[in-house]
DRENLO-454972 format. One line per field, with one value per residue (C-alpha): residue in one letter; x, y, z. Coordinates in steps of 0.02 Angstrom, whole numbers, plus 50000, padded with zeros to 5 digits. Layout:
# DRENLO-454972
keba: [A; ...]
px: [X; ...]
py: [Y; ...]
pz: [Z; ...]
//
This chain:
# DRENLO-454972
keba: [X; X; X; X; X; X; X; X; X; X; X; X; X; X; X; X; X; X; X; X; X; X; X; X; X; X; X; X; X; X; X; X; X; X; X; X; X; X; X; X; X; X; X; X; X; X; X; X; X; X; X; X; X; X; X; X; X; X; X; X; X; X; X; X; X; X; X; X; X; X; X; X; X; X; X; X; X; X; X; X; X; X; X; X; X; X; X; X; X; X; X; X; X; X; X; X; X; X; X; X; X; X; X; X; X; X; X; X; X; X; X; X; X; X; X; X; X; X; X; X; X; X; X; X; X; X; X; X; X; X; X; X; X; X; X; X; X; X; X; X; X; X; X; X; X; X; X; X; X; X; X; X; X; X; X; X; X; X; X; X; X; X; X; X; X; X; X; X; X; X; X; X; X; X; X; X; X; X; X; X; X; X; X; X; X; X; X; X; X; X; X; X; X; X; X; X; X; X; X; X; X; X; X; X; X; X; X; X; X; X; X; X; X; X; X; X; X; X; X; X; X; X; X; X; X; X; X; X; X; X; X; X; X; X; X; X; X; X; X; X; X; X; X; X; X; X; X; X; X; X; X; X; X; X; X; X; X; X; X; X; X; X; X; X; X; X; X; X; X; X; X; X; X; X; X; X; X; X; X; X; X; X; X; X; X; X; X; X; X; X; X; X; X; X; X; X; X; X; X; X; X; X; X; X; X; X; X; X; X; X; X; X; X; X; X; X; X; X; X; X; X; X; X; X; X; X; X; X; X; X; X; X; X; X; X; X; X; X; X; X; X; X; X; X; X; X; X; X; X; X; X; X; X; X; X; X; X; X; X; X; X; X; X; X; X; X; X; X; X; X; X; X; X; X; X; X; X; X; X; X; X; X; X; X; X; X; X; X; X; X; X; X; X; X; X; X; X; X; X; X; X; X; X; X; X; X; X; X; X; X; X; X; X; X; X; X; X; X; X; X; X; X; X; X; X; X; X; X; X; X; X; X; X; X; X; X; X; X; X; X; X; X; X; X; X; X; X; X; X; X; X; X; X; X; X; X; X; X; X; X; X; X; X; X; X; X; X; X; X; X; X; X; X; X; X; X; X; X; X; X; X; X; X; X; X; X; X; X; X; X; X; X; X; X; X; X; X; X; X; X; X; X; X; X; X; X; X; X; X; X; X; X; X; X; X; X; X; X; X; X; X; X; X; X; X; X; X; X; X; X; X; X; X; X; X; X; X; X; X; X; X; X; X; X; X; X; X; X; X; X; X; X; X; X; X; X; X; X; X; X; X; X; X; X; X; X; X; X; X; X; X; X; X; X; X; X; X; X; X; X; X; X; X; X; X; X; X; X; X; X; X; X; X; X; X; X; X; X; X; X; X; X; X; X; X; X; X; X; X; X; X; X; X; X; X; X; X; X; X; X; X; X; X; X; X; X; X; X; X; X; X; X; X; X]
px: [52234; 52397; 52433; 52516; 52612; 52595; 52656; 52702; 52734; 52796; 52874; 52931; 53029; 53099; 53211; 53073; 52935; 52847; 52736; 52676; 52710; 52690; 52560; 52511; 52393; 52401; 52348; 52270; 52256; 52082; 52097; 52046; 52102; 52090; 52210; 52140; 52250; 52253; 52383; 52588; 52517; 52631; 52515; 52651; 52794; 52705; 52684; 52858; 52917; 52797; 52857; 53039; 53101; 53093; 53164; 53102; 53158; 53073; 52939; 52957; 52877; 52839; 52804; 52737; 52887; 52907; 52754; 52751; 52712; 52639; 52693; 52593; 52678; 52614; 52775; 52840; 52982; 53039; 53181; 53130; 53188; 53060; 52910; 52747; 52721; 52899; 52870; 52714; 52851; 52961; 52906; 52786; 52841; 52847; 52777; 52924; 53048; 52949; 52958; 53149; 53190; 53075; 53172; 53343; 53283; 53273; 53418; 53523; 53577; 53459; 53325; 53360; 53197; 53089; 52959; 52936; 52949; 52792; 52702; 52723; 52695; 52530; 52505; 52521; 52443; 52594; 52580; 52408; 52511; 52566; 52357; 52301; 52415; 52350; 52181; 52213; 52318; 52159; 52044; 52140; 52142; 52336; 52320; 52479; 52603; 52759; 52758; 52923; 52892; 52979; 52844; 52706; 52626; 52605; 52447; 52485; 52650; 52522; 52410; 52546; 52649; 52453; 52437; 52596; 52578; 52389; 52446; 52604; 52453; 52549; 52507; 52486; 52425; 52497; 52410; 52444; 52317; 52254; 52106; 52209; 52226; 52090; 51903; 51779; 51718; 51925; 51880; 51717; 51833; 51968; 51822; 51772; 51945; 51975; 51838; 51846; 51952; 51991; 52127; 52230; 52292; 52314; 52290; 52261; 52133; 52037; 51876; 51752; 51618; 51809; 51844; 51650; 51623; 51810; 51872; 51797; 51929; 51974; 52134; 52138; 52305; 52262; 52352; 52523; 52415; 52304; 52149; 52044; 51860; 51807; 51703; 51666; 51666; 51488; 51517; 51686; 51617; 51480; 51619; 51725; 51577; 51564; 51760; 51755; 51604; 51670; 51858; 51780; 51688; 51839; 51929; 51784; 51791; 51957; 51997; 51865; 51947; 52116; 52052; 52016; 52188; 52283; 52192; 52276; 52467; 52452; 52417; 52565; 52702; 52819; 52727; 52732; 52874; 52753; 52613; 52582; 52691; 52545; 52422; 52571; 52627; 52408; 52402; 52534; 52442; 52270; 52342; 52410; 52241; 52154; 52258; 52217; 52120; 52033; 52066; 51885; 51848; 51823; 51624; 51541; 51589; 51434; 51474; 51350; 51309; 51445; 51343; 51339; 51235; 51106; 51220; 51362; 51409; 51344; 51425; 51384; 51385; 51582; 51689; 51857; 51939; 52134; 52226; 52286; 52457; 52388; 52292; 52118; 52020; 51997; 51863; 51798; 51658; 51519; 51413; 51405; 51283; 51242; 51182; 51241; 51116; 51153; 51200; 51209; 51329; 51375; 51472; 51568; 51615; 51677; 51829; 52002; 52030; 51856; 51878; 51858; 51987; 52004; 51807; 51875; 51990; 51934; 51807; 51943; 52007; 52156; 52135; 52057; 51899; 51899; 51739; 51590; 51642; 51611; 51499; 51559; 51461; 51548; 51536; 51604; 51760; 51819; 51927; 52014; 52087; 52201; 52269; 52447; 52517; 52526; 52737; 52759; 52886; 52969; 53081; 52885; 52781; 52607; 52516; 52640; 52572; 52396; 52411; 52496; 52331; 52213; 52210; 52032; 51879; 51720; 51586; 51447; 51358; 51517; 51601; 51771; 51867; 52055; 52185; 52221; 52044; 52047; 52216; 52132; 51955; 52055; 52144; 52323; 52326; 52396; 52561; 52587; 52532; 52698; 52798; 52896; 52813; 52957; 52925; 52718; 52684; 52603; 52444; 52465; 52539; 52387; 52264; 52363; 52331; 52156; 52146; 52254; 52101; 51976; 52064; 52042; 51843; 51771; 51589; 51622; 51726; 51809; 51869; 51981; 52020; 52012; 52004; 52172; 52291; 52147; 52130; 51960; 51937; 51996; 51864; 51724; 51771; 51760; 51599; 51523; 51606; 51548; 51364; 51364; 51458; 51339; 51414; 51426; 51516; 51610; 51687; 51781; 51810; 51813; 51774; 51585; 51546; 51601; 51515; 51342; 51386; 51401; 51339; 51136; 51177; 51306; 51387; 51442; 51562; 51537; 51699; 51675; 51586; 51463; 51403; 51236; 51159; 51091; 50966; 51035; 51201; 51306; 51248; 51044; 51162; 51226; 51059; 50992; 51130; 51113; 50952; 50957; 51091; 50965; 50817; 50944; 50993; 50813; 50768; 50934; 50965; 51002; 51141; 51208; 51188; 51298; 51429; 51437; 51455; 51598; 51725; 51872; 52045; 52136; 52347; 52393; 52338; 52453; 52588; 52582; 52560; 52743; 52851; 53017; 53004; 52910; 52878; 52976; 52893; 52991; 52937; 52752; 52756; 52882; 52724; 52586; 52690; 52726; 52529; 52513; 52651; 52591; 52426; 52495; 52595; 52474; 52361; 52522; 52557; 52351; 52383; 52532; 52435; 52323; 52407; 52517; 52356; 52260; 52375; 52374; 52546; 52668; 52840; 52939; 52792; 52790; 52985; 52960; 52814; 52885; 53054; 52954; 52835; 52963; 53057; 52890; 52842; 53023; 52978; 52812; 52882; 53032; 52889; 52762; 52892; 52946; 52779; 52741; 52893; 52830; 52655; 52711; 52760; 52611]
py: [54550; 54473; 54304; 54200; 54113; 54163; 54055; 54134; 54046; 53877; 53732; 53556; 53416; 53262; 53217; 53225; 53198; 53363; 53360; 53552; 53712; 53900; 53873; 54012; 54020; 54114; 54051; 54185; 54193; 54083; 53995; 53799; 53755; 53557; 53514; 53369; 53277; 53127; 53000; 53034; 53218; 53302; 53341; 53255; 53355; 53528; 53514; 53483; 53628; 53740; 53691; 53691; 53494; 53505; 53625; 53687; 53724; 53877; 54033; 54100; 54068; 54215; 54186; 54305; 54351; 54227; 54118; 53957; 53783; 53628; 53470; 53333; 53207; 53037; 52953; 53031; 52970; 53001; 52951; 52774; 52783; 52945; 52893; 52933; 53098; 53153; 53138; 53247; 53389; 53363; 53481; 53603; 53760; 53913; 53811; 53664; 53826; 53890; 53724; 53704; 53863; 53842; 53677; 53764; 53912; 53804; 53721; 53900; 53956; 54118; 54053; 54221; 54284; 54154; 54253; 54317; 54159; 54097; 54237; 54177; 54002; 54057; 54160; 54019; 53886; 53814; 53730; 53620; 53551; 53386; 53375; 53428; 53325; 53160; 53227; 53254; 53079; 52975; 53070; 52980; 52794; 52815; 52788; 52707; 52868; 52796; 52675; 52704; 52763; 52609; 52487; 52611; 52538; 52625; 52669; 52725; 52815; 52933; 52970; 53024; 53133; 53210; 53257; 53340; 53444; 53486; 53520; 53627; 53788; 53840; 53976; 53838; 53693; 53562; 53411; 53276; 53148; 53165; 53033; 52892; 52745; 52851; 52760; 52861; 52941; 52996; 53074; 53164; 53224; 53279; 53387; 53479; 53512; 53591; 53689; 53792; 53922; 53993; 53872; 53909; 53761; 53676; 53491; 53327; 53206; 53077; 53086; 53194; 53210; 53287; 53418; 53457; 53513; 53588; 53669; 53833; 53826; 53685; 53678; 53540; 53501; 53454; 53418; 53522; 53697; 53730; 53777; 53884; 53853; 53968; 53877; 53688; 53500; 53531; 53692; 53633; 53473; 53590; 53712; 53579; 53492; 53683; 53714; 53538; 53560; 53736; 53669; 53516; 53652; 53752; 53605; 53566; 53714; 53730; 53570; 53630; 53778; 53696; 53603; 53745; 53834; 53659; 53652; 53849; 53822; 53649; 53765; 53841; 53753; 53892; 54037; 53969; 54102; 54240; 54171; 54325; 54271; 54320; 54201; 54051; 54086; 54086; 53921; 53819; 53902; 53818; 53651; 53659; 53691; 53559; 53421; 53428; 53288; 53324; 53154; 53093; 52958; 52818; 52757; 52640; 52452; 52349; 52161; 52014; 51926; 51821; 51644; 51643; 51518; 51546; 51482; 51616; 51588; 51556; 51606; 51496; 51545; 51570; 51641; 51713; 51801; 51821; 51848; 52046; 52057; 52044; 51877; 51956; 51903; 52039; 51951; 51995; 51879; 51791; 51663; 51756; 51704; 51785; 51686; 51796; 51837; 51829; 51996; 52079; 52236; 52247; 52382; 52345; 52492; 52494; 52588; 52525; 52340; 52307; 52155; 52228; 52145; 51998; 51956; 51971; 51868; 51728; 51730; 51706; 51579; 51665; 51652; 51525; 51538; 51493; 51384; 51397; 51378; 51489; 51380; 51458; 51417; 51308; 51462; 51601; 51677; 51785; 51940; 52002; 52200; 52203; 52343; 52269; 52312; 52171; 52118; 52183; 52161; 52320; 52288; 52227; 52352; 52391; 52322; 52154; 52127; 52129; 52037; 51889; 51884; 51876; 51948; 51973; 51980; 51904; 52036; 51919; 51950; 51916; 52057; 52078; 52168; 52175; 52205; 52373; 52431; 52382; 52500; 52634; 52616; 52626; 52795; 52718; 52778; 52706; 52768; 52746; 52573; 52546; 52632; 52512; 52469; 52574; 52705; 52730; 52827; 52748; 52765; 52729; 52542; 52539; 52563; 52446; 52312; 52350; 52304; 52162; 52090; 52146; 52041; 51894; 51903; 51879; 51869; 51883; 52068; 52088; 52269; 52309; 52484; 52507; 52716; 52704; 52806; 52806; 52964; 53048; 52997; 52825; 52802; 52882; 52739; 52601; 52681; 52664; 52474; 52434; 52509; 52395; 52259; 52116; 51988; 52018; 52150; 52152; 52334; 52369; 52581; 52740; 52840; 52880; 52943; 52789; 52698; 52795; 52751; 52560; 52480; 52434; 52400; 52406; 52270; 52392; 52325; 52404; 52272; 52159; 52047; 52157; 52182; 52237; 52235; 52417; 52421; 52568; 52687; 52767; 52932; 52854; 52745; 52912; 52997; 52856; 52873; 53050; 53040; 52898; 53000; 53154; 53045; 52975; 53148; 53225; 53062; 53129; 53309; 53329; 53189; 53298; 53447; 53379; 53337; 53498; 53584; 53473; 53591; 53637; 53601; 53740; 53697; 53877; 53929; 53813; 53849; 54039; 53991; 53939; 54003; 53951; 53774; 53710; 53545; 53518; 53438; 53267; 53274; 53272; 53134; 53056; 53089; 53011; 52861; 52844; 52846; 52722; 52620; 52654; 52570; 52432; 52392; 52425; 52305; 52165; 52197; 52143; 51987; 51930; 51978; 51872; 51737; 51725; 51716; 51600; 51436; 51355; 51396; 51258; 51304; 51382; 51491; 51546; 51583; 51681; 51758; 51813; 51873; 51964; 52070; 52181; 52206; 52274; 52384; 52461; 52512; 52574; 52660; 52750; 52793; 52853; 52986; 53031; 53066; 53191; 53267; 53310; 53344; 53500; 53581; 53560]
pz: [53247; 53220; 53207; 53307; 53175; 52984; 52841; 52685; 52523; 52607; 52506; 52546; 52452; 52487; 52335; 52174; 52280; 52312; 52463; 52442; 52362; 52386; 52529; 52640; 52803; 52974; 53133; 53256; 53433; 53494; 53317; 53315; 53146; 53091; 52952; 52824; 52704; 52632; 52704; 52625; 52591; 52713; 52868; 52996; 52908; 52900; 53100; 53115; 53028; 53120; 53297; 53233; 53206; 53003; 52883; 52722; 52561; 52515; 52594; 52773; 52941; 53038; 53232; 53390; 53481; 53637; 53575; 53656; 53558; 53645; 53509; 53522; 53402; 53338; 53420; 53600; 53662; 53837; 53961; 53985; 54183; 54186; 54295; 54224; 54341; 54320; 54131; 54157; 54239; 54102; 53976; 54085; 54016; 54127; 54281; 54240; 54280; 54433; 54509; 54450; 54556; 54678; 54719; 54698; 54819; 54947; 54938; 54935; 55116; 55142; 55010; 54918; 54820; 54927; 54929; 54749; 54667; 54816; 54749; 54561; 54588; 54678; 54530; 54399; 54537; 54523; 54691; 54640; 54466; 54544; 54581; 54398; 54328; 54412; 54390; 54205; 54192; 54287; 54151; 54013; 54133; 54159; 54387; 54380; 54432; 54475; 54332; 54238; 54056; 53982; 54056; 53952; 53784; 53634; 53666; 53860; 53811; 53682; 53815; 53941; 53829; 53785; 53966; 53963; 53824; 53881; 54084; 53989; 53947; 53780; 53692; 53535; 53553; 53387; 53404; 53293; 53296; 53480; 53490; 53428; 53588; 53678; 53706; 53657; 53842; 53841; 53676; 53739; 53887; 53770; 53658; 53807; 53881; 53716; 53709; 53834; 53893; 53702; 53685; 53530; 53411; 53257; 53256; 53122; 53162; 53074; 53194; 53113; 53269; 53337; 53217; 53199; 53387; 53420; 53272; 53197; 53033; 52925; 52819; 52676; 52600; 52433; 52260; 52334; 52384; 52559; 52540; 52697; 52761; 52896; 52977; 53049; 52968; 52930; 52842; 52747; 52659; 52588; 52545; 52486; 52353; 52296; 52264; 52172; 52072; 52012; 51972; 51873; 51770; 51745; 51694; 51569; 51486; 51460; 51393; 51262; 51218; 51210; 51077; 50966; 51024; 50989; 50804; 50798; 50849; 50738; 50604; 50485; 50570; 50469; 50505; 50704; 50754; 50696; 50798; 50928; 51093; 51233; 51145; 51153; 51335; 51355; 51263; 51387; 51525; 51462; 51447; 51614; 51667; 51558; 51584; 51787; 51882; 52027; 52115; 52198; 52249; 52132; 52111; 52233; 52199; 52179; 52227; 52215; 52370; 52430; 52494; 52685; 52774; 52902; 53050; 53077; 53251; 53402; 53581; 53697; 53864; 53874; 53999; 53993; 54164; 54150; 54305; 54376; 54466; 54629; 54599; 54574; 54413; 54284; 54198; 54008; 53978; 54102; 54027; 53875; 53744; 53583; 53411; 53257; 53134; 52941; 52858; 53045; 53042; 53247; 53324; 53488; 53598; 53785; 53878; 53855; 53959; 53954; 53823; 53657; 53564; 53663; 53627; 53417; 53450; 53540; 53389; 53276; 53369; 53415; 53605; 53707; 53804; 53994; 53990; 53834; 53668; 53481; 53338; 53181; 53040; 52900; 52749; 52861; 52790; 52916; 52847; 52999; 52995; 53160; 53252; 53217; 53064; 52933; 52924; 52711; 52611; 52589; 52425; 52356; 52256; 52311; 52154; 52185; 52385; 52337; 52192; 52291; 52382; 52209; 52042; 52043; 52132; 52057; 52076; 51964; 51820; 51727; 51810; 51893; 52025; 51995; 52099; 52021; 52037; 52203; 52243; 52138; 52244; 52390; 52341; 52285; 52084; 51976; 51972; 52161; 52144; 52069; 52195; 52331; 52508; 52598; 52518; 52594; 52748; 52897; 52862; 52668; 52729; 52848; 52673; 52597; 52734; 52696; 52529; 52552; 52694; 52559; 52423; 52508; 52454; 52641; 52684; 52868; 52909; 53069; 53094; 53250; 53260; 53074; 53109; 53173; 53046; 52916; 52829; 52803; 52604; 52648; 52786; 52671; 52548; 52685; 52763; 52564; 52552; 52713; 52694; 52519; 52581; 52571; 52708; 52894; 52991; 53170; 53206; 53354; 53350; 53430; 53288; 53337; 53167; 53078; 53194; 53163; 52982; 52970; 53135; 53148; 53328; 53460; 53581; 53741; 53848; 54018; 54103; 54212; 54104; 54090; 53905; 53842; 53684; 53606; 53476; 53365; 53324; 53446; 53436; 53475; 53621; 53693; 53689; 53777; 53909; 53919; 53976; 54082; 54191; 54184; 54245; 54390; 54446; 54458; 54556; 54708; 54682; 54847; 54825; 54682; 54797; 54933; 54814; 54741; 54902; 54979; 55052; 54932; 55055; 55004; 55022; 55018; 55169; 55266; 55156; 55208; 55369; 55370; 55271; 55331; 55293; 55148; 55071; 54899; 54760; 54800; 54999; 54917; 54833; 54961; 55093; 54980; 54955; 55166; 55189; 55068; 55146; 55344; 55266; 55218; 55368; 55485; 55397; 55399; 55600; 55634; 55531; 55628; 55776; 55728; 55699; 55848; 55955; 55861; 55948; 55777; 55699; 55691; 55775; 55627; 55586; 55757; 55759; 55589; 55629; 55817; 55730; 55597; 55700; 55792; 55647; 55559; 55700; 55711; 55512; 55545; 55698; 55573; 55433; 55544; 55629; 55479; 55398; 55563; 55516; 55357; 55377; 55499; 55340; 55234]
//
C-alpha cells in the first residue's frame, strides 16, 4: 500500500536545542496514528512541518500526489469580521470551490457550465453543507451562527476552527490536541465521528480513553528518535514497559563491560597507538551506550498527613443565578447544600456553562454567592490549579520560581522535599531546572504552575482543568500524587480517565441548578447512564419508532425542479434570518394591538404606539414579500 505521507530520516533544531533526529514513519491510507511526547519534545513542530508551516533541517518528506491535509492547530486564527458559519466555509476544500463557482455561475450572463457544476455539487452534497455544518457546530454547543469570530473565546474559537477542518473531508486529518475546551459528551461525539467512515489522520492528545478507542497506531517521540506500536493505548503501554525493561538491560550490561574495556585502553598509555582501531572505534560506541538514561518517572513521593480538621466546608443552601442578555436567569446553584467530608477526593463533571468553575470559585471565595453562604473550616489550605495561566517571570529560572514559593517541603519523619526534587518529580531535570521561564513550552509553564501550587504544602487541592496542556507522563505523576496525596481533593476535568483515577465520587452538574451526587468514577457514572437511557427506550419504542421514521425533506428535488433560478448560498441564510425576523414582528404588531385596545395607555404612549404600528406593518409587509420571493426558488 503506499502511504499517504512517508518521512524519511527527519531532523529538527532550533539553535543547540535538538528536538529530534533521523526519525522515520509513514502514514497509510485508513491509519489513526496518536503521537505521544512529553511537553517541549517537538509534537506541535513535527505537525507543522508535515502540513507545510515549518521547515527542517535535514531528511525528506514524501507526500501522495494531490493529498489533501485538514490542520487542526492548538491556536486558529481567523478574520475576526468572519461570522462563525462563514468561518466554517472558509477552508472547505473542494466543496469551498464548488460553492465559490457555483456563486460566480450565477452571476455570469448565460450561467455557462450550470449544469455540470449542479451535477457535482449533488455529487459532493454540496448543497446540504450550510446544514452539516450547523449540525456539526450545535454538536460541539457553538448555536450562535452569525456571531462574528472576534466575539469567540479561546475555548469557542478551538471548537469552530475543529468543525471546519472536520466538515472540510481531507484526505488527512492533523489534529493537534482536539478534546481540549470540549466537555466530555463533545468528546464522546468527537470519538465516534472519528471512527467511522475510515477517516485517515494523525493527531496529539493527552486523553487516553481518546487515543484508546480511535487510534489503531501509537507514535512516541522519545529521547530525539520515534518509536512505532501497532496497535492501541492498551497495547503500547505494554509495548512500551517491554522496550524500557529491555533498554535498561542493555544499558546494564554495557556499562559492565565498559568497565573492563576502560581498565584495557587505560592500560599502556604508549603502546595506545598500537591498540587494534575496530576495538577503539567499539569502545566509544559502548560508552555512548552506557552512559544513557532512560528518563522514568521519578518514585512515588510518600508525604505524612498534613493536619486537617474534621470541619472542611459546609455549603449551605446557596444560590447563584447571573443574568443572560435577554434578562432571563441562567442560574448555577439552587439551595445547594453539601457538608465536605475529611480526606474526600470529589470529581465535578457537567457540559460547558453549567457552573463548573464558578461553583470552585465561589468556594475560594473568589465570587460571591447570590443568597447561602460556604463554612470553611479554620485548617483548610486551599491549593488552587486554575485554568489561567499563572503571570511568571520570564527573565526567572525555573528552580528560582518555585523556590520563591518554599525551599522545602516537610514530608515527616525527619524527611524533606526540596524544591529540586519537586521539579525533578514533576519531570523538569535537573539541567532544565536551570533553564529561563521563556524559554518552556506551553505546557512545560503549565507543569511548572503545578509545582509551584504543590509547593505551597496544601491539604485542601482544587484542580480546574488540570488535563489541559498536561502531557501523558506528567498526568501519570499527578494521578500517583493525587492517589497518595493525604488531604482533600476538588477536580474539575474532562479527561475521563484521570477522573476514573483520582475521584471516589462525582458532583454532575446537569445546569440549571441541577446537580446530583454519584456514588463512584465516571466510567461506573456512564454505565449507570447508559442503562438508564436503555431502560427508558424499552419502556416507548414506539416513541423511538416514530422518530426514526420522520420523513427526510429532501432540497434537491425542488432545486431540479427549477433550474433557471436558484437560491445562492447568501439568499439561504438571508431567508432563515427573514423567518426569524417575520416571527418577531408578528409577535411585536399583537402587542401593540393589544395595547391600543386595552383604554389604559396614557396619551404619549398612545401617540407612539399609533405612529409605531404602521410603520411596523409596512416592514413586515416588505419582509414577508420578499421572503415569497425567495421561497419560489427553493
Amino acid at each position: 500500500m503506499v502511504p499517504y505521507i512517508d518521512i524519511q530520516h527527519l531532523t529538527k533544531r532550533f539553535g543547540e536545542l535538538e528536538l529530534f533526529s533521523d526519525i522515520s514513519f509513514s502514514i497509510h491510507e485508513g491509519g489513526r496514528v496518536g503521537l505521544i511526547a512529553r511537553n517541549g519534545s517537538g509534537k506541535s513542530t513535527l505537525l507543522d512541518i508535515i502540513c507545510g508551516l515549518e521547515d527542517y533541517d535535514e531528511g525528506q518528506i514524501v507526500k501522495r500526489r494531490d493529498l489533501r491535509i485538514g490542520y487542526l492547530s492548538q491556536s486558529p486564527k481567523y478574520d475576526p469580521t468572519m461570522t462563525v458559519i462563514d468561518a466554517c466555509f472558509s477552508r472547505a476544500g473542494e466543496i469551498s470551490d464548488l460553492i465559490s463557482s457555483y456563486e460566480v455561475c450565477l452571476e455570469t450572463p448565460g450561467n455557462p457550465g450550470l449544469d455540470e457544476l449542479i451535477d457535482e455539487m449533488e455529487r459532493t452534497q454540496a448543497w446540504d453543507f450550510e446544514l452539516r455544518a450547523k449540525q456539526v457546530l450545535t454538536k460541539l454547543e457553538i448555536t450562535d451562527f452569525q456571531k462574528p469570530v472576534a466575539q469567540l473565546s479561546g475555548g469557542q474559537l478551538k471548537r469552530v476552527a475543529l468543525a471546519n477542518v472536520l466538515l472540510s473531508e481531507p484526505d488527512l486529518l492533523v489534529l493537534d490536541e482536539p478534546t481540549n475546551h470540549l466537555d466530555i459528551g463533545m468528546i464522546e461525539w468527537l470519538e465516534g465521528y472519528l471512527s467511522r467512515g475510515g477517516k485517515t489522520l494523525l493527531m496529539v492528545t493527552h486523553d487516553r480513553y481518546f487515543l484508546e478507542r480511535v487510534c489503531d497506531v501509537i507514535l512516541e517521540l522519545d529521547g530525539k528518535s520515534i518509536y512505532s506500536y501497532h496497535g492501541n493505548y492498551a497495547y503500547y503501554l505494554e509495548k512500551r514497559e517491554e522496550r524500557v525493561q529491555a533498554m535498561n538491560a542493555s544499558i546494564a550490561r554495557a556499562q559492565n563491560l565498559y568497565r573492563r574495556e576502560l581498565d584495557w585502553m587505560r592500560r599502556m598509555p604508549c603502546a595506545r597507538g598500537t591498540k587494534a582501531k575496530y576495538r577503539k572505534d567499539a569502545f566509544y560506541e559502548l560508552q555512548a551506550l552506557a552512559k544513557t538514561r532512560m528518563e522514568e518517572r521519578a518514585a512515588r513521593i510518600e508525604g505524612k498527613n498534613t493536619y486537617i480538621g474534621s470541619k472542611i466546608f459546609e455549603a449551605q443552601y446557596v444560590s447563584k443565578a447571573f443574568p443572560r442578555p435577554d434578562n432571563s436567569p441562567l442560574v448555577i446553584l439552587k439551595d445547594f447544600y453539601y457538608n465536605f467530608s475529611r480526606y474526600e477526593k470529589m470529581g465535578i463533571v457537567g457540559e460547558n456553562g453549567t457552573g463548573k468553575s464558578t461553583f470552585i470559585r465561589m468556594l475560594l471565595g473568589q465570587v460571591a454567592p447570590d443568597s447561602g453562604r460556604f463554612v470553611i473550616g479554620e485548617t483548610v489550605r486551599f491549593g488552587y490549579f486554575s485554568q489561567e495561566d499563572m503571570p511568571f517571570d520570564d527573565d526567572k529560572r525555573v528552580i528560582d520560581a518555585v523556590r520563591e514559593v518554599a525551599e522545602t517541603i516537610d514530608l515527616g519523619g525527619g524527611r524533606r522535599l526540596t524544591a529540586m526534587q519537586l521539579l525533578t518529580h514533576f519531570l523538569f531535570p535537573p539541567a532544565r531546572q536551570q533553564d529561563y521561564i521563556r524559554k518552556l513550552s506551553g505546557g512545560e509553564r503549565r507543569r511548572l504552575q503545578l509545582c509551584v501550587v504543590l509547593m505551597t504544602n496544601p491539604n485542601f487541592l482544587v484542580l480546574d482543568e488540570p488535563t489541559n496542556d498536561l502531557d501523558i507522563a506528567t498526568l501519570q505523576t499527578l494521578e500517583e500524587y493525587l492517589q497518595d496525596f493525604r488531604g482533600c481533593v476538588i477536580v474539575v476535568s474532562h479527561d475521563r480517565y484521570f477522573m476514573d483515577k483520582v475521584a471516589d465520587h462525582l458532583l454532575v452538574f446537569h445546569g440549571a441548578g441541577d446537580i446530583k451526587d454519584f456514588p463512584g468514577n465516571y466510567s461506573q457514572y456512564q454505565t449507570w447512564q447508559q442503562l438508564k437511557e436503555a431502560e427508558a427506550a424499552e419502556e416507548s419504542p414506539s416513541k423511538s419508532q416514530k422518530s426514526s421514521a420522520a420523513p427526510q425533506v429532501s432540497t434537491q428535488n425542488g432545486r431540479n425542479m427549477n433550474r433557471e433560478r436558484r437560491l445562492t448560498f447568501a439568499e439561504r441564510r438571508e431567508m432563515e434570518q427573514l423567518e426569524a425576523d417575520i416571527a418577531a414582528l408578528e409577535e411585536e404588531k399583537a402587542k401593540l394591538q393589544a395595547a391600543l385596545c386595552s383604554g389604559t395607555l396614557a396619551v404619549d404612549e398612545l401617540t407612539a404606539y399609533s405612529k409605531r404600528l404602521p410603520l411596523l406593518e409596512e416592514e413586515l409587509d416588505e419582509k414577508s414579500m420578499r421572503w415569497l420571493e425567495l421561497s419560489e426558488f427553493q
